[in-house]
C-alpha positions as CSV (number, residue, x, y, z in Angstrom):
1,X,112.9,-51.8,-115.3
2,X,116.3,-52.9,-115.4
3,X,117.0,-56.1,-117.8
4,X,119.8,-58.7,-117.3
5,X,122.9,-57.5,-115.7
6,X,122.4,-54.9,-113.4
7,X,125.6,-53.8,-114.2
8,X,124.8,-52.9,-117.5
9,X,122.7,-49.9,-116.5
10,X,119.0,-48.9,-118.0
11,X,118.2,-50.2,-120.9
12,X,115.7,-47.0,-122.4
13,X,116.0,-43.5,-122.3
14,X,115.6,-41.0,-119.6
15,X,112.3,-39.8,-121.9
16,X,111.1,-43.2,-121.6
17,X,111.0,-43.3,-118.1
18,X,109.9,-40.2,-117.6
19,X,107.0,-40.8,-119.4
20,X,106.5,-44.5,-117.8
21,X,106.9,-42.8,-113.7
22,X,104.2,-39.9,-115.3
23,X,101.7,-42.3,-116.3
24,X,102.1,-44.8,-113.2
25,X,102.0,-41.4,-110.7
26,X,98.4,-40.9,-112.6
27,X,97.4,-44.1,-112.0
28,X,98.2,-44.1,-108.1
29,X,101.3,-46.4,-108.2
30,X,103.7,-43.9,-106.5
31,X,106.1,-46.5,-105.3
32,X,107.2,-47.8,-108.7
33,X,106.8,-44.1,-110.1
34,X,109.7,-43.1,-107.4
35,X,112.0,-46.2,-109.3
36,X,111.6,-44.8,-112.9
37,X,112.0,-41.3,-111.7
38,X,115.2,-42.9,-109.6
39,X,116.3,-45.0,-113.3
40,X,115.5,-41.3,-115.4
41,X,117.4,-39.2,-112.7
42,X,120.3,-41.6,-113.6
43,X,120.5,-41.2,-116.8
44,X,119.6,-37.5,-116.5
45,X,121.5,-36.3,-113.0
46,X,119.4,-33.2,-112.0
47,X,116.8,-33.0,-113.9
48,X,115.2,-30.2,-111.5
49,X,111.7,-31.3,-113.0
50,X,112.1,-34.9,-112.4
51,X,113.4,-34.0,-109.1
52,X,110.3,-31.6,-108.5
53,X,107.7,-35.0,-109.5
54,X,110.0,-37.1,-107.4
55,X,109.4,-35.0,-104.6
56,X,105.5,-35.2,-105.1
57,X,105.3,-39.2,-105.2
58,X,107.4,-39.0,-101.8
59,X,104.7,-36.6,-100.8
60,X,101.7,-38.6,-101.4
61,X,103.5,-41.4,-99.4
62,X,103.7,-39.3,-96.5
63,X,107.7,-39.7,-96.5
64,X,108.0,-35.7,-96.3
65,X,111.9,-35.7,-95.5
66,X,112.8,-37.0,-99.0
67,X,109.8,-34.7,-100.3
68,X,112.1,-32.2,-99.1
69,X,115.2,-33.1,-100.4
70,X,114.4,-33.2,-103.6
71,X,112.7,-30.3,-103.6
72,X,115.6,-28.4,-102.5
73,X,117.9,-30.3,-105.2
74,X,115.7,-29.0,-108.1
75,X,116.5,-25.6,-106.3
76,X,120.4,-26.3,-106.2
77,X,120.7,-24.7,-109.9
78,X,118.4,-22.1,-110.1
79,X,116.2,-20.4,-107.0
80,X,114.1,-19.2,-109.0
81,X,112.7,-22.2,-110.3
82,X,108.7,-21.8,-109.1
83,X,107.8,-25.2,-109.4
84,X,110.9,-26.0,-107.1
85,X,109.7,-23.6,-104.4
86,X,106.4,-25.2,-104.6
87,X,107.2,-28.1,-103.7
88,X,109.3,-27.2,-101.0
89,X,106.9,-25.2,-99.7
90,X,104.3,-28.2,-99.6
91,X,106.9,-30.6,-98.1
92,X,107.8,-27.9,-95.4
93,X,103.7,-27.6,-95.2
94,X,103.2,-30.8,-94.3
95,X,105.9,-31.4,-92.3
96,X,104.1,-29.0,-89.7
97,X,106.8,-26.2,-90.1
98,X,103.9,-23.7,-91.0
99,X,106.2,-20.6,-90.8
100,X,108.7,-21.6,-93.2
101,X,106.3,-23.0,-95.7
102,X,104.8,-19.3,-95.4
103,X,108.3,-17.8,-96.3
104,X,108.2,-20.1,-99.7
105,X,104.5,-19.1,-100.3
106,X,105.6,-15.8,-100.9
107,X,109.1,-16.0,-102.6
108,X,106.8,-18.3,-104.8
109,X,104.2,-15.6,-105.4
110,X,106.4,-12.9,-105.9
111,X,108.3,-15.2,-108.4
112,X,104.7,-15.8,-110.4
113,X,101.9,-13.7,-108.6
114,X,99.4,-14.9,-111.4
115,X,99.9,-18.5,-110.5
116,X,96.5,-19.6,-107.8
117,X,98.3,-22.1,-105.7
118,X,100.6,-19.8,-104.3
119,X,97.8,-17.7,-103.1
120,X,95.9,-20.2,-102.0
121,X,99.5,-22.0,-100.0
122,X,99.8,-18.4,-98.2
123,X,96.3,-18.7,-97.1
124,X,96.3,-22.2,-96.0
125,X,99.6,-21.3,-94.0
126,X,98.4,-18.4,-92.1
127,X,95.3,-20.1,-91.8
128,X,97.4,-22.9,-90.1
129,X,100.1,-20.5,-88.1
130,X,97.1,-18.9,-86.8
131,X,95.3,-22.3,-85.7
132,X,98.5,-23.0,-83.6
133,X,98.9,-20.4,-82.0
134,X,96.2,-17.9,-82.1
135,X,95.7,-14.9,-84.7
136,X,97.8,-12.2,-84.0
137,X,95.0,-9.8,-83.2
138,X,94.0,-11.6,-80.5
139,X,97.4,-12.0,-78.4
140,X,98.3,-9.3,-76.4
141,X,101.5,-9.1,-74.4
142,X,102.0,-7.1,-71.3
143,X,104.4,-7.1,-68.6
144,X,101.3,-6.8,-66.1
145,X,100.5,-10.3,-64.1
146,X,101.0,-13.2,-61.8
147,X,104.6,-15.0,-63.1
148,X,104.4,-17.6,-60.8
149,X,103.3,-19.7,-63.6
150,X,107.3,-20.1,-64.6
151,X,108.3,-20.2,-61.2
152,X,106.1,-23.4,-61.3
153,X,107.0,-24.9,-64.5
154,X,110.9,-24.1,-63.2
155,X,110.3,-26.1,-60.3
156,X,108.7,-29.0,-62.4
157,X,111.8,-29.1,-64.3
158,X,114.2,-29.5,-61.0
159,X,112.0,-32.1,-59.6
160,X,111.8,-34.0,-62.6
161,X,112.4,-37.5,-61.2
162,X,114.9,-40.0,-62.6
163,X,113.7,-42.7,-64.2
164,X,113.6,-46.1,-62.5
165,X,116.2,-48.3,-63.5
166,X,114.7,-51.3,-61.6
167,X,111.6,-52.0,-64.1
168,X,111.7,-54.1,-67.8
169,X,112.6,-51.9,-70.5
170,X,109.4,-53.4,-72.4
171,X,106.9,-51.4,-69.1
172,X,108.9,-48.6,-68.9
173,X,108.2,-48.0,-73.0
174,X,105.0,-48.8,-72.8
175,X,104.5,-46.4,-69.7
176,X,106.5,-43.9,-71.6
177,X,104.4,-44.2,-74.3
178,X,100.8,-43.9,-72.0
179,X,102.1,-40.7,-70.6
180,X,103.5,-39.2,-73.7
181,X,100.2,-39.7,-75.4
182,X,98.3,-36.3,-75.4
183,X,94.8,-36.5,-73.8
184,X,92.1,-34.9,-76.3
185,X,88.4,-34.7,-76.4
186,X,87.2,-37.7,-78.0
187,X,84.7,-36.1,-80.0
188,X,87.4,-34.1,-81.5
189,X,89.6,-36.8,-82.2
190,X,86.9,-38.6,-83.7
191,X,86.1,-35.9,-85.8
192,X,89.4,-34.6,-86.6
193,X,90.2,-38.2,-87.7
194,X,87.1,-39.5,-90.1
195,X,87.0,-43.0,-90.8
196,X,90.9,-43.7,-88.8
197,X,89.0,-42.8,-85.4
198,X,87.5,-46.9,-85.7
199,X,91.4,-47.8,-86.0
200,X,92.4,-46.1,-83.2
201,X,89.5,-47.5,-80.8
202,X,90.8,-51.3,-82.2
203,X,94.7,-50.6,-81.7
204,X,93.6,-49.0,-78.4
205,X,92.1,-52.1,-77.4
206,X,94.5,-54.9,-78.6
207,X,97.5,-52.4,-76.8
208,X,95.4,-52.9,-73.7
209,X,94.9,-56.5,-74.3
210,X,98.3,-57.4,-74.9
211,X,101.0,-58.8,-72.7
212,X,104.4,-56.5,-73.4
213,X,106.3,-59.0,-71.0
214,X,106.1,-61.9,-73.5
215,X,108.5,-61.7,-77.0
216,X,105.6,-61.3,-79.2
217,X,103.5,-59.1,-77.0
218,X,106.8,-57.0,-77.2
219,X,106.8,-56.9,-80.4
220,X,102.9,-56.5,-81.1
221,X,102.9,-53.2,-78.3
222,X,105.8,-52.0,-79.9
223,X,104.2,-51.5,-83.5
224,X,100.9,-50.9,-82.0
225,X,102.5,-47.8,-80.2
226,X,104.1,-46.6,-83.3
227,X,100.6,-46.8,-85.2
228,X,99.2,-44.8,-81.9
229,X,101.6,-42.3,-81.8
230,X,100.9,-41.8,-85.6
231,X,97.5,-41.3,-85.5
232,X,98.0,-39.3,-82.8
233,X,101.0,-36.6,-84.7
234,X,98.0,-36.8,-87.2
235,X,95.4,-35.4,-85.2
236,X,97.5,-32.7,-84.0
237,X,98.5,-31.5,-87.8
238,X,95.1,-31.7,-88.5
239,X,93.8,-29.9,-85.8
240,X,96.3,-27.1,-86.7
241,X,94.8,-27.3,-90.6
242,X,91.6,-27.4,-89.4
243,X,90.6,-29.7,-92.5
244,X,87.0,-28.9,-94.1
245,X,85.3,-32.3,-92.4
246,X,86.8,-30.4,-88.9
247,X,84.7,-27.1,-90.2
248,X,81.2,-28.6,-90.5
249,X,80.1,-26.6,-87.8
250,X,82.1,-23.2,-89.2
251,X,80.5,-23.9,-92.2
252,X,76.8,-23.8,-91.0
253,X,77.7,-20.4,-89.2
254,X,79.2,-18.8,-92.7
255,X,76.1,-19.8,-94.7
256,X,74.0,-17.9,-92.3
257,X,76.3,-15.0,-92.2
258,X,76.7,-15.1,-96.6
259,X,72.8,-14.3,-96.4
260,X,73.9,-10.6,-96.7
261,X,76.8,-10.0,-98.2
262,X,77.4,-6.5,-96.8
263,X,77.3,-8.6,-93.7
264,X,79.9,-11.0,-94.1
265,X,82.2,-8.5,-95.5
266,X,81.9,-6.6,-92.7
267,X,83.1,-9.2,-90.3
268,X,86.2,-9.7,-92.5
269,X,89.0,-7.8,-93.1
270,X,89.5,-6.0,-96.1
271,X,92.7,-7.8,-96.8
272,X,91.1,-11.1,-96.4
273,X,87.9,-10.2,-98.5
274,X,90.0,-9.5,-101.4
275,X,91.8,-12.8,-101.2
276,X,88.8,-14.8,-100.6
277,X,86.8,-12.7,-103.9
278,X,89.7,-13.6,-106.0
279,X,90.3,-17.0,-104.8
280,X,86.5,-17.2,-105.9
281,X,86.4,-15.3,-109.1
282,X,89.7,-17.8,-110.6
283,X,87.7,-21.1,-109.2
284,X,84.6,-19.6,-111.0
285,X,86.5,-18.9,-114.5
286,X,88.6,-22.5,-113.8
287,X,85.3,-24.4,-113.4
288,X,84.1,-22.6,-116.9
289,X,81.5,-20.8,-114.8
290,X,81.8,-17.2,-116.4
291,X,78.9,-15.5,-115.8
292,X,79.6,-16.2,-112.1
293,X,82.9,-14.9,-112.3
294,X,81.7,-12.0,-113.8
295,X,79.6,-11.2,-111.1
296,X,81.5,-11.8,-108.4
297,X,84.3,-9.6,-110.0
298,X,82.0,-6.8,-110.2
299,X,80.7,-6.5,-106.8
300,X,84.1,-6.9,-105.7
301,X,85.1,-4.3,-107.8
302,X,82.3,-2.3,-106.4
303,X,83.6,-2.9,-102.7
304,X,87.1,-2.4,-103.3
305,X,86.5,1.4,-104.7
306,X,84.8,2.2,-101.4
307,X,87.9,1.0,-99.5
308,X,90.8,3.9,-99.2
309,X,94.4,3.4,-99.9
310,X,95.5,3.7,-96.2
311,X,93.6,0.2,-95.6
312,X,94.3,-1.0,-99.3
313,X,97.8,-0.1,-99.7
314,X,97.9,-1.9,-103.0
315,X,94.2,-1.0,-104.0
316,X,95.2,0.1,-107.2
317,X,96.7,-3.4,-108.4
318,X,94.2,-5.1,-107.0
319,X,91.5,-2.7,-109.4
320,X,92.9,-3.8,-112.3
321,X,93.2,-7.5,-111.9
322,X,89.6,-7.2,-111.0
323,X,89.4,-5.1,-114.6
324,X,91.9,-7.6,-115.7
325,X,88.8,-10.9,-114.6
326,X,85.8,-8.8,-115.7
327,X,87.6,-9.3,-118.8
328,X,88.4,-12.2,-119.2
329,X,85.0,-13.1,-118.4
330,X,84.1,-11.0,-120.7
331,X,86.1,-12.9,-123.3
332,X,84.7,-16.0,-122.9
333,X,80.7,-15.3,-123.0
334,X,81.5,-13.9,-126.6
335,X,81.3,-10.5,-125.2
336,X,84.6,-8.8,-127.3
337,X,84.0,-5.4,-126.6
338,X,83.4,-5.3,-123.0
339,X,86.3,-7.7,-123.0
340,X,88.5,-5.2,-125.3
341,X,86.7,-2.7,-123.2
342,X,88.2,-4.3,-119.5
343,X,91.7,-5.0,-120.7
344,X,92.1,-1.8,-122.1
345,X,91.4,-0.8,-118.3
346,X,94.2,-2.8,-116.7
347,X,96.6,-1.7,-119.0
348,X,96.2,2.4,-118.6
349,X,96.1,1.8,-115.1
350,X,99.5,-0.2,-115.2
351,X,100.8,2.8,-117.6
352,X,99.3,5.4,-115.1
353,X,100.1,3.8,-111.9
354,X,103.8,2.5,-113.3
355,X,102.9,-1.3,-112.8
356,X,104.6,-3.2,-115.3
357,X,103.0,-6.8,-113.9
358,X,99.3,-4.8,-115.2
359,X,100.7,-3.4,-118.3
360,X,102.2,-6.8,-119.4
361,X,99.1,-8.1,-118.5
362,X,96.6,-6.1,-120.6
363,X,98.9,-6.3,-124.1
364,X,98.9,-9.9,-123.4
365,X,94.8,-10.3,-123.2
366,X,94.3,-7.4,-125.4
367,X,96.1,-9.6,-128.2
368,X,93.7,-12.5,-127.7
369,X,90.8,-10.0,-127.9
370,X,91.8,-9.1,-131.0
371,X,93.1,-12.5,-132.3
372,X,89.4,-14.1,-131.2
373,X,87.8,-11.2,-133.5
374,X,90.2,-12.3,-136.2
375,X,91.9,-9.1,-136.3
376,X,95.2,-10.4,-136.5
377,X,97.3,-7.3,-137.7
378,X,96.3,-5.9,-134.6
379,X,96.9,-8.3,-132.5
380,X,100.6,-8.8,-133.9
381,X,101.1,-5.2,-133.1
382,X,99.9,-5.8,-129.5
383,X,101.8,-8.5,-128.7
384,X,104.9,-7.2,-130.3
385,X,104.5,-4.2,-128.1
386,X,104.3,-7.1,-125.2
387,X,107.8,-8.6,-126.5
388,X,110.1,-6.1,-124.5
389,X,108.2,-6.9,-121.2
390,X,109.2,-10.5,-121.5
391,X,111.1,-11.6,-118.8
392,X,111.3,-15.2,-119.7
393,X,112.1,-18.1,-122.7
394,X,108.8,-19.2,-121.6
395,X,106.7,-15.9,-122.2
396,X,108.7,-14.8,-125.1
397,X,108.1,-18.7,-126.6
398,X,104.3,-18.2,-126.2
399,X,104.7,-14.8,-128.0
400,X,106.6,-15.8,-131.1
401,X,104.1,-18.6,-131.6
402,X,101.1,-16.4,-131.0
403,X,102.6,-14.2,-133.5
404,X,103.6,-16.6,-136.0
405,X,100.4,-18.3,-136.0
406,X,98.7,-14.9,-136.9
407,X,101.2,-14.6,-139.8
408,X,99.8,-18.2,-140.8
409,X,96.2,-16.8,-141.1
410,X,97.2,-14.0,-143.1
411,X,99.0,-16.4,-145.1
412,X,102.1,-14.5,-144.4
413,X,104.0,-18.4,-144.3
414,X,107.9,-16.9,-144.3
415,X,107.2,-14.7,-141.5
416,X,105.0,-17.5,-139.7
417,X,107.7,-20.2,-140.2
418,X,110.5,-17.7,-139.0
419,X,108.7,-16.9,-136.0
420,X,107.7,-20.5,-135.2
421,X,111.5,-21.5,-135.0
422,X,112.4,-18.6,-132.5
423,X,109.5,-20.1,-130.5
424,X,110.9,-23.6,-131.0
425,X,114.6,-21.9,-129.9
426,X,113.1,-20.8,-127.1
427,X,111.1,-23.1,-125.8
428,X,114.2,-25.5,-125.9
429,X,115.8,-22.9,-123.7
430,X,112.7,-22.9,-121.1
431,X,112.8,-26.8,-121.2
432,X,109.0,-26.7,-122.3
433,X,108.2,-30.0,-124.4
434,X,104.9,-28.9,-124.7
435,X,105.8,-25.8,-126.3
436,X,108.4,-27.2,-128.4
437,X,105.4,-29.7,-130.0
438,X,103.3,-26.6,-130.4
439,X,106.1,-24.7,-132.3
440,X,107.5,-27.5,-134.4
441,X,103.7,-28.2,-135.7
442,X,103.7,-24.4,-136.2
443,X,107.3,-24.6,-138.7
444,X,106.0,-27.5,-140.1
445,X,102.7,-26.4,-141.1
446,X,104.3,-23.1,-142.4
447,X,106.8,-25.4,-144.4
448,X,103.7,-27.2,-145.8
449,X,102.3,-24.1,-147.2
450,X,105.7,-22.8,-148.5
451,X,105.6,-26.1,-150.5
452,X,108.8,-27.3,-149.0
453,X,107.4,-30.9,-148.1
454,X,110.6,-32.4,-147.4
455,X,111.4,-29.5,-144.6
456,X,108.1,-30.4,-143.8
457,X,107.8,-34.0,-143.6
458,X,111.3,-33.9,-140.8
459,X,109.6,-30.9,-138.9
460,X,106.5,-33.4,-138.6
461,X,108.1,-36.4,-137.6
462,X,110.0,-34.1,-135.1
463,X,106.4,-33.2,-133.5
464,X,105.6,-36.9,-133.7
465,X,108.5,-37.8,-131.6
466,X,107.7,-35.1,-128.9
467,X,103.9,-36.3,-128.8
468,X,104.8,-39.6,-128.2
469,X,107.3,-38.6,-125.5
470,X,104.5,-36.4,-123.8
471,X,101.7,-39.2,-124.0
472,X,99.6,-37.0,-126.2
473,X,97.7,-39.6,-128.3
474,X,95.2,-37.1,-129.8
475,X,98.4,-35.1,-131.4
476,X,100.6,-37.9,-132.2
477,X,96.9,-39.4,-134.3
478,X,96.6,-36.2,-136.1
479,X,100.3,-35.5,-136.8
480,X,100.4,-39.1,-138.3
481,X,97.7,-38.2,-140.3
482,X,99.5,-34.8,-141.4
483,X,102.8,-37.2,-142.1
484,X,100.7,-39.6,-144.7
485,X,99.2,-36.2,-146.6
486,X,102.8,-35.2,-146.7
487,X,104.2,-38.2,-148.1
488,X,101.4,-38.7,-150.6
489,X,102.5,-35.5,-151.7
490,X,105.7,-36.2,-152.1
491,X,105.2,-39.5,-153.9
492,X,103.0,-37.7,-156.4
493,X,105.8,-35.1,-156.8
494,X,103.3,-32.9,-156.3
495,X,105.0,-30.6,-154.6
496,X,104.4,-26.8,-155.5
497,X,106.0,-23.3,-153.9
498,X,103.6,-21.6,-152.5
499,X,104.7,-17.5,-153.5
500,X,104.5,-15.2,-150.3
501,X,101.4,-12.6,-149.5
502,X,102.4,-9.3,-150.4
503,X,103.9,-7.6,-148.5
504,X,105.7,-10.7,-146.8
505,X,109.6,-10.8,-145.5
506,X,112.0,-12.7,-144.6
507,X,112.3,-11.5,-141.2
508,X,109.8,-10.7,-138.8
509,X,109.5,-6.8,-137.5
510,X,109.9,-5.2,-134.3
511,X,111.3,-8.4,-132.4
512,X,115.2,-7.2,-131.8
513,X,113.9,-5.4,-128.9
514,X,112.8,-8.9,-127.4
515,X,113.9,-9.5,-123.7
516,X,113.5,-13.3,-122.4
517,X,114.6,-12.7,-118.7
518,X,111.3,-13.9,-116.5
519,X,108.0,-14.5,-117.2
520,X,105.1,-13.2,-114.6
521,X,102.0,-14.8,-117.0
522,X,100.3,-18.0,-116.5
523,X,102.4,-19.9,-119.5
524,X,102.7,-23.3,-117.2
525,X,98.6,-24.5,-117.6
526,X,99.1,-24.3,-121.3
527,X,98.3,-27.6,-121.9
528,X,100.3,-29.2,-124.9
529,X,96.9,-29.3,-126.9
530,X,96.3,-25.6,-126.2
531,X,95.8,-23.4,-129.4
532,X,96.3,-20.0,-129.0
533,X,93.1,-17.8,-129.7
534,X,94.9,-16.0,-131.6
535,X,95.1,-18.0,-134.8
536,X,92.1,-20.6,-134.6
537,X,89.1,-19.9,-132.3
538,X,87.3,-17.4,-134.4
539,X,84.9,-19.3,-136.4
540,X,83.8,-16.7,-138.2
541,X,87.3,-15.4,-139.8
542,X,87.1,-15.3,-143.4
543,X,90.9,-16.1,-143.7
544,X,90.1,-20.0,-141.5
545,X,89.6,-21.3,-145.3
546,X,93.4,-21.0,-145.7
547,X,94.4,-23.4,-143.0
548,X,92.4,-26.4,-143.8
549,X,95.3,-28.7,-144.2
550,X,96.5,-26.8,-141.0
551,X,93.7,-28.0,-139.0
552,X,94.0,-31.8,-139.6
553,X,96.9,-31.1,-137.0
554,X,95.2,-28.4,-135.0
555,X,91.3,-29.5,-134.3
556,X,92.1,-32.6,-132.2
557,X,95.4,-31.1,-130.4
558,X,94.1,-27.4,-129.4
559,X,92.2,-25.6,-126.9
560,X,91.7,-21.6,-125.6
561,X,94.5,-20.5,-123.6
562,X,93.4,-19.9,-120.6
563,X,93.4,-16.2,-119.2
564,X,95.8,-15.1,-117.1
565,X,94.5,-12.9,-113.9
């Protein structure tokens, strides 16, 4: 990656590398994406998402102590960073310190409780903690007993022997080694370690085979050891996760016990039913499985109600996220009402109840309700409403462009344009490129219909440039093909003002009141070819007849936003 002289440093740009370690991590090739992130982090010290990608390449290596240290360097600016804590909880994770990968579970979910894998990291963790060393439930401690158990173990200790200073430092490792080995159940073993148990059997075999007093049979002990000792750490972590190939048996005994439902939530604890539901519910709606989701979102509804506060401290938040997936659910079968109907729901009971996460999240849904039904006034009234609870550039960036791409619809192109820049601004601040292509195609579109091709034509090639950075070959086709209309415009000097609805401005209303401290909804997923519902999806809006230049950039580069929980 470097050409020539060393000396003379990198020869692209930290984008370029950043794009080239991105692609080769998606293909597998971890060791040479760790030397472009290494050549990007160069040329951009810090970079707390390069360091956070980094940290995942060392991950998938197994090389967990520089996992680790990145992690905590993308931390070193901001603690808050949530994809930072992630990662450091999964290098601590697999490291085997359970507890402290717990701790970062939940600063992570409390940082962005909509977000799955922190749910399912605390889960997993527990899960793990509890492996080790028993569930809590189950240990009890009493002062009542025989203690001669540490008598004994304190007399092991003081008749520990020496070691022998008379035998070849090659037998005494290799006798270390034997007894330092831990003696499992080979049926275990051979389950816990799949298709490695055959590699343990052969370096078993050749360690027994080989003469440690020769050079090479030094040598050859001495690495077969290593891989023994490996295998054998590895057995142990995975005995603690208790992987699903170690669960076959677990398995078997759930499937008969899920024959009644009523049954198998008896034999769980309400706590853990509701994170095992929801767990469920999200994989259901993920997997584009709605009608399951919806199901499985009402029973649990159903059970949760019967469940009193005392064991349900929280019952009331958990209510309306359930109202909160019913409708999203809702949402996506085409249902509208029921969906309006849902979200409505969740956001009395976060007014009622004084839960601001539940009342942010119902004016956020309740907007793409409205913006799938084409109202659009409405839903630029609900999502206005939203702006205050922002607590983030990133949220308040996904606002502004919801907004403006309403505005767009209604042909409102000022307003839209205006409030495609703040989103732009914003999304800057967040360090979001795939929000800054989103918001630059909004400006530029707007621009188009204004009849200012020139401001248009620069705002294009500025999406072109941030396609091409992201790997988005769908956009950067389409946005080509928006450039060539532009400049066949221009050519033919056809260029034309477009006069503003009535009733349009120069500035947008009600968005002074706009907060970007922290964002609690699921912004991250948005994929960079995401549209929001707000402006596009409705096929059967009577105003879509506006935008056709618009959706030469739009049809190939955007998708639903996904519904937050």
């Amino acid at each position: 990656m470097y050409d020539g002289d060393e000396s003379e440093g990198p020869k692209g740009t930290f984008e370029i590398y950043k794009a080239e370690a991105d692609s080769l991590f998606k293909q597998g090739e971890y060791k040479k994406s760790i030397d472009s992130y290494t050549i990007a982090l160069e040329l951009q010290p810090g970079d707390k998402n390069t360091l956070v990608c980094r940290s995942k390449c060392y991950l998938q290596l197994g090389d967990t102590e520089n996992a680790l240290a990145d992690s905590e360097s993308s931390l070193a600016e901001d603690k808050t960073f949530h994809k930072g804590v992630y990662q450091k909880a999964q290098a601590l994770y697999y490291q085997g310190d359970f507890e402290l990968a717990l701790v970062f579970y939940h600063r992570g979910h409390k940082l962005r409780p909509e977000l799955q894998e922190f749910r399912l990291g605390i889960q997993k963790a527990q899960e793990a903690i509890d492996n080790s060393v028993g569930a809590p439930e189950k240990v009890k401690l009493t002062t009542e007993g025989d203690l001669s158990f540490f008598a004994k173990q304190d007399e092991k200790k003081i008749k520990k022997p020496a070691y022998n200073t008379y035998g070849r430092p090659g037998m005494q490792t290799q006798k270390k080694l034997e007894v330092s080995r831990p003696a499992g159940n080979e049926k275990t073993i051979k389950q816990l370690l799949g298709e490695l148990y055959g590699d343990r059997q052969y370096l078993e075999k050749l360690l027994k085979e080989t003469d440690p007093n020769t050079p090479v049979g030094k040598t050859i002990s001495g690495l077969v050891s290593q891989g023994l000792n490996y295998l054998d750490t590895r057995t142990d972590f995975w005995r603690q996760q208790k992987p699903m190939y170690a669960r076959k048996h677990e398995k078997q005994m759930m499937k008969r016990e899920n024959r009644s439902e009523g049954s198998n939530t008896a034999k769980l604890s309400p706590n853990d039913y509701i994170i095992r539901e929801l767990e469920r519910i999200d994989q259901a709606q993920v997997e584009g499985k709605y009608s399951e989701s919806l199901k499985r979102a009402q029973r649990c509804l159903n059970t949760v109600n019967g469940f009193t506060e005392d064991i349900v401290p929280n019952k009331m938040e958990v209510i309306a996220n359930l109202h909160s997936c019913i409708g999203n659910a809702h949402l996506e079968l085409g249902s509208y009402d029921k969906a309006q109907e849902q979200h409505q729901i969740d956001y009395n009971l976060g007014e009622e109840h004084d839960m601001e996460e539940a009342c942010s999240r119902g004016l956020d849904n309740l907007g793409r309700v409205y913006a799938r039904k084409g109202d659009y006034s409405q839903a630029i009234t609900v999502w206005e409403k939203k702006l205050p609870l922002s607590k983030s550039a990133l949220e308040s960036t996904w606002l502004y462009h919801e907004i403006g791409r309403c505005y767009l619809e209604m042909g409102k192109y000022q307003t839209a344009k205006e409030h495609g820049e703040k989103s732009l601004t914003l999304a800057e601040e967040a360090g979001e490129p795939q929000w800054q292509l989103q918001a630059s195609v909004l400006v530029a579109q707007s621009e188009l219909k204004l009849g200012d091709l020139s401001a248009a034509l620069s705002s294009f090639e500025l999406s072109l440039d941030l396609a091409r950075t992201q790997g988005d070959t769908s956009a950067e086709s389409a946005i080509k093909k928006a450039i060539d209309d532009v400049n066949n415009k221009i050519a033919k000097g056809s260029s034309t003002s477009v006069k503003p609805a009535e009733g349009e401005t120069n500035t947008s209303n009600n968005n002074n009141a706009a907060s970007p401290t922290n964002n609690k909804d699921n912004k991250d997923n948005a994929s960079v070819k995401s549209k929001p519902a707000s402006a596009t999806e409705q096929k059967e809006s009577p105003k879509s007849a506006k935008a056709d230049e618009d959706n030469e950039v739009n049809k190939s580069q955007e998708q639903e936003k996904e519904g937050t929980t």
